[in-house]
N, C-alpha and C positions, 0 to 999 in steps of 0.2 A: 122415100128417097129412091129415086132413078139408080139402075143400076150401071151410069157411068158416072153417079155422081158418088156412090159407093166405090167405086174401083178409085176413083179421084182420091178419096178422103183414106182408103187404104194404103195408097200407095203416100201418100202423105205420112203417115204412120210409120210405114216401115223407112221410110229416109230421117223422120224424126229419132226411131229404133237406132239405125246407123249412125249418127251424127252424134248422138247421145254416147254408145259404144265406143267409137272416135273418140270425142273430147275424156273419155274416162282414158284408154289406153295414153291417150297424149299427155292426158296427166302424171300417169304413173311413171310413165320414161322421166317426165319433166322432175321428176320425185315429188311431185304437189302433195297439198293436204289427203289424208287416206280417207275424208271426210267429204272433199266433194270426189274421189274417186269413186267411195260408195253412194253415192249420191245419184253420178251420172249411170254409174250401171245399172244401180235400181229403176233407172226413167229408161234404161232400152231395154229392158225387161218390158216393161210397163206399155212403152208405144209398142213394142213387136206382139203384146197379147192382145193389145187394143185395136190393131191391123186387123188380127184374126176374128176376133169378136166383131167386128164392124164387117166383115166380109162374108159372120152367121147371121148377120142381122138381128146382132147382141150388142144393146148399147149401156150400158150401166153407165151410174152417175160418180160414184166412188168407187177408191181404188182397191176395199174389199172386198165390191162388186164384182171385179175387171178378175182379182185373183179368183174367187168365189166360182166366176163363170167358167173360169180357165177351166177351174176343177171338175166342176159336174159334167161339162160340153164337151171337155178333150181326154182329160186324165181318167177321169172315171169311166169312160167311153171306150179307153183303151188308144184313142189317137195316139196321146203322147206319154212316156213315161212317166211314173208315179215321181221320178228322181226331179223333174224338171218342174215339178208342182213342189218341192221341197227346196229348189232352187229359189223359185221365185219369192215362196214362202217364207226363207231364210232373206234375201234380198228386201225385203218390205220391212220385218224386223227390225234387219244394221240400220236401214236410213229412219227409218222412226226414233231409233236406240240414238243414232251421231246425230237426228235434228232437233229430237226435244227431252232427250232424258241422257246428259252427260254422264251415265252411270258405269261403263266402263269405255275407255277409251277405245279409240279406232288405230288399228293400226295401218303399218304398210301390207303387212303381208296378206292382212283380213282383205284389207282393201284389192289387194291384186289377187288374193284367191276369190272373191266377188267377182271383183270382173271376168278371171278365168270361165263361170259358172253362168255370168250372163251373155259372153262370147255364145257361149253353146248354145243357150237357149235363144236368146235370137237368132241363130242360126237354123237351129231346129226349125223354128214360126214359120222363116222367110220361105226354107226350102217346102215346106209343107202346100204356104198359098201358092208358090211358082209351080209345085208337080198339079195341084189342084188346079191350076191354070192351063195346062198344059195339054 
């Protein structure tokens, strides 16, 4: 892949990241289900690590992958905080836990302190690839 078609597919990424973020925050005002709130934060988690790995020219196929790579490539590297690897790690969990194992319930506050958690963390990603752009 050409490296404008890598910036292309990044930047795709990271507006999926946002969008994603978006629709969870709009949920939670809206007082929606705490179940697609955890849902949509888990997926800007998910697009903002997958910006970043498509930008190492790390493409994984699954989303253990995506976290897996997070790990070795950034966290363990020292880029980014061990807390932000336990973010996302905690994030992957809830949405596994609210999409296929009703075993305990999601609530509001799980639900908006998730989001609190993937606020950051994509935040973290974006600023990281803009100062590495920079």
């Amino acid at each position: 892949m050409k490296n404008g078609e890598i910036a292309v597919l990044v930047r795709y990424r990271i507006e999926q990241a946002e969008t994603a973020r978006d629709d969870a925050r709009f949920l939670l005002v809206g007082n929606r289900s705490p179940l697609s709130i955890i849902n949509r934060s888990y997926y800007a988690m998910f697009y903002a690590a997958l910006a970043l790995l498509q930008d190492a020219g790390k493409v994984p196929t699954k989303h253990s992958g995506v976290i897996g790579l997070f790990d070795t490539e950034f966290v363990l590297k020292g880029v980014f905080p061990k807390e932000l690897s336990r973010d996302f790690h905690r994030a992957f969990e809830m949405r596994q836990k609210s999409d296929y194992r009703a075993s305990e319930p999601a609530t509001s506050e799980r639900a908006a302190e998730l989001l609190t958690r993937a606020e950051r963390f994509v935040s973290a990603l974006i600023e990281h690839l803009q100062r590495k752009d920079d």
